[in-house]
C-alpha positions as CSV (number, residue, x, y, z in Angstrom):
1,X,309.2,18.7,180.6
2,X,305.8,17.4,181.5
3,X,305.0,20.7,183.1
4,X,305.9,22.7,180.4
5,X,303.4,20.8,177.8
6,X,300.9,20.8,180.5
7,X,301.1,25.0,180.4
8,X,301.5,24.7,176.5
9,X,298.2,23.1,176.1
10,X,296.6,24.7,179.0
11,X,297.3,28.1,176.9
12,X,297.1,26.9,173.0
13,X,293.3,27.6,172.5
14,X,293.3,30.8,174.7
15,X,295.9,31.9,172.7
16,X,294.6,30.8,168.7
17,X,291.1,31.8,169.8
18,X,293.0,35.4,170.4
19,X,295.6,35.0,167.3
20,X,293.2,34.5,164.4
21,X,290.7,37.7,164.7
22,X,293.9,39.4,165.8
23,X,295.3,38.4,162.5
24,X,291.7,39.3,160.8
25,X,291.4,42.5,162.0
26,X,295.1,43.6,160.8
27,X,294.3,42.2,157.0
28,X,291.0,44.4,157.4
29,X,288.7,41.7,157.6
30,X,285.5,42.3,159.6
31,X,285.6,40.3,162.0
32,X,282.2,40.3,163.4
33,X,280.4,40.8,159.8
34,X,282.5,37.7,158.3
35,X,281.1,35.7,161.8
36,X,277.4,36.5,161.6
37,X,277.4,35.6,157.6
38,X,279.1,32.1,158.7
39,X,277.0,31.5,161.3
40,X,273.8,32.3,159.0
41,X,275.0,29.7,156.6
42,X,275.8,27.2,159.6
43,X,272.4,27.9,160.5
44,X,270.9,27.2,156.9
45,X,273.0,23.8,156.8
46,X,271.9,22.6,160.3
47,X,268.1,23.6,158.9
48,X,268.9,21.6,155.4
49,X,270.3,18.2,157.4
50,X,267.4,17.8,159.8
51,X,265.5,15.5,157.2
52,X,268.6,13.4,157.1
53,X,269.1,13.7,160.3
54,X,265.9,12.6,161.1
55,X,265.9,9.6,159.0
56,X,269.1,8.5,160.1
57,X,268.0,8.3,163.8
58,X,264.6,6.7,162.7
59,X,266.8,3.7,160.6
60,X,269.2,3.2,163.8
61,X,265.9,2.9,165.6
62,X,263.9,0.0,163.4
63,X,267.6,-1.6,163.3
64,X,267.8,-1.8,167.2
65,X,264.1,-2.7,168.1
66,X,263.3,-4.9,165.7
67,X,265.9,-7.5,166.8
68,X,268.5,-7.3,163.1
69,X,271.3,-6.2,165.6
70,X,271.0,-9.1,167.9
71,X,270.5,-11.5,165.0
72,X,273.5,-9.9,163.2
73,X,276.0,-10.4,166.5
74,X,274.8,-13.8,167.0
75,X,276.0,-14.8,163.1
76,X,278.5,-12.4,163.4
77,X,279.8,-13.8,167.0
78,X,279.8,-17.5,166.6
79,X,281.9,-16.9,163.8
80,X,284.6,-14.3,164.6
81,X,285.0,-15.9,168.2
82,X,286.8,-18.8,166.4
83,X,289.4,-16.2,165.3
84,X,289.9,-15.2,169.0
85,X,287.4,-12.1,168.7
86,X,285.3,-11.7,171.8
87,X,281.3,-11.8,170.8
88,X,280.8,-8.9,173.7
89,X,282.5,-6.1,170.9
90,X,280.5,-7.2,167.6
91,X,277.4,-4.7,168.5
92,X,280.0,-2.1,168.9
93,X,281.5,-3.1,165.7
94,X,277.8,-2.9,163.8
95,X,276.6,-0.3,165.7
96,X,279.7,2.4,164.4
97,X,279.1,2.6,160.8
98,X,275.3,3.2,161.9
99,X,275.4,6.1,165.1
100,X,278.3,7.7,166.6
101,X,276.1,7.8,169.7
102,X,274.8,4.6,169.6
103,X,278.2,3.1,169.7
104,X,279.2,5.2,172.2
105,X,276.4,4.3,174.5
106,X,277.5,0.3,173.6
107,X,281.0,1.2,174.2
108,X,280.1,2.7,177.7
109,X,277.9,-0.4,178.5
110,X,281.5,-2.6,177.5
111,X,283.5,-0.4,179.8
112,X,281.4,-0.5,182.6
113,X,280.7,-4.1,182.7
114,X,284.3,-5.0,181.5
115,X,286.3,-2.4,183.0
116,X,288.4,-0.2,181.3
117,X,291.9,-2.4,181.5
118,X,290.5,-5.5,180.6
119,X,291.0,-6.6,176.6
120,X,287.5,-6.2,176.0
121,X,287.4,-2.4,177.6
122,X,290.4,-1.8,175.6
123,X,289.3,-2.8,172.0
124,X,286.3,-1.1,172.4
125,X,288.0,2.2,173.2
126,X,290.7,1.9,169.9
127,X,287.4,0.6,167.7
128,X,285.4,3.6,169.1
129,X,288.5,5.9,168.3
130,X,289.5,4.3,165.6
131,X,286.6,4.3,163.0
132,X,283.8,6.9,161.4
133,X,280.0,6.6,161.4
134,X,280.0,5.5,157.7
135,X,276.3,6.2,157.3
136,X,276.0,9.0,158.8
137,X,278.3,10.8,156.7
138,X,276.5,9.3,153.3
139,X,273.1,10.8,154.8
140,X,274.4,13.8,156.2
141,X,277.3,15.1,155.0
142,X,277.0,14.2,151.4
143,X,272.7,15.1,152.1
144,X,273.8,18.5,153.2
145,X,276.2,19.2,150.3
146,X,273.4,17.7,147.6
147,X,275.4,14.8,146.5
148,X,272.5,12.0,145.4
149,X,274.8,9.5,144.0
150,X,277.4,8.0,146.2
151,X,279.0,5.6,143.8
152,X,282.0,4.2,145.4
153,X,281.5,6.1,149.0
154,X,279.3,3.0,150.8
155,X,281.9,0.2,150.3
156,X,284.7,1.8,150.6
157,X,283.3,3.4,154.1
158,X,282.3,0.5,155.0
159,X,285.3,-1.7,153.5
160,X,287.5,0.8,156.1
161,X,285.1,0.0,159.1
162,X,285.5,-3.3,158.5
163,X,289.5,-3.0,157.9
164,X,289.7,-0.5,161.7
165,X,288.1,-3.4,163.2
166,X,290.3,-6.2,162.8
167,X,293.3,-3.6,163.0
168,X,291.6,-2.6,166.4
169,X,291.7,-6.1,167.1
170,X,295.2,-7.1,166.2
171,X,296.8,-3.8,168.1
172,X,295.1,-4.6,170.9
173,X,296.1,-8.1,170.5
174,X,300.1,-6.7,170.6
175,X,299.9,-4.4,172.9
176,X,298.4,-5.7,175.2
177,X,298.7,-9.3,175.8
């Protein structure tokens, strides 16, 4: 059985990637125009985001190297390790809304001094997995799109980050202890 998934997925994007200009060409799409038009627009967005882009990476920056992050997981730690939360995780847990990158690189840094089977190694894998780079949607996303006014978006994003953590935390938690 295992085998036969194995092939299955082995073949699934060989075989879609085929399928769907396949498909195209038979409704009398053109293929090839209908790609280059997309792939000007892609270009146009990609072109449009930079500035948010940009400004994101700058804010993640002054975050970091001014010291906030540090000074945030030491409130943030001395407070959440009474509830059985290790301090190690709570720059992972700040750093996700922020940089998908950022908390990757943290997550990596967690892995490699942890290891990846210990609880620590563990809940930063299902928080990495489990939760969205909040403000970088709001600046580049919605910035790409033109939405200026985000009304509800930031706390509920953020509301959700802070919701996947302590689920992260409480599956881990079950599963494995």
């Amino acid at each position: 059985m295992i085998e036969i998934i194995q092939n299955l997925s082995r073949w699934a994007v060989p075989v879609f990637l085929l399928f769907v200009p396949l498909y195209a060409i038979l409704r009398g799409v053109k293929v090839y125009e209908c790609f280059v038009s997309g792939a000007g627009e892609g270009f146009a967005i990609a072109v449009r985001i930079i500035p948010y882009l940009v400004a994101m990476m700058v804010a993640v920056g002054i975050f970091r190297q001014t010291g906030m992050m540090d000074l945030l997981s030491g409130v943030c730690g001395s407070v959440l390790q009474q509830w059985g939360i290790p301090p190690e995780v709570i720059p992972l847990a700040i750093m996700r809304p922020f940089s998908g990158g950022g908390a990757l690189g943290i997550a990596a840094e967690l892995i490699d001094a942890f290891g990846p089977d210990s609880f620590i190694g563990r809940l930063a894998s299902t928080m990495q997995g489990s939760t969205d780079t909040t403000f970088f949607v709001l600046t580049v996303y919605f910035g790409s799109v033109g939405v200026r006014r985000y009304r509800y978006s930031l706390a509920v994003g953020l509301l959700a980050d802070l919701t996947t953590f302590f689920a992260s935390v409480y599956i881990v938690n079950r599963v494995f202890m």
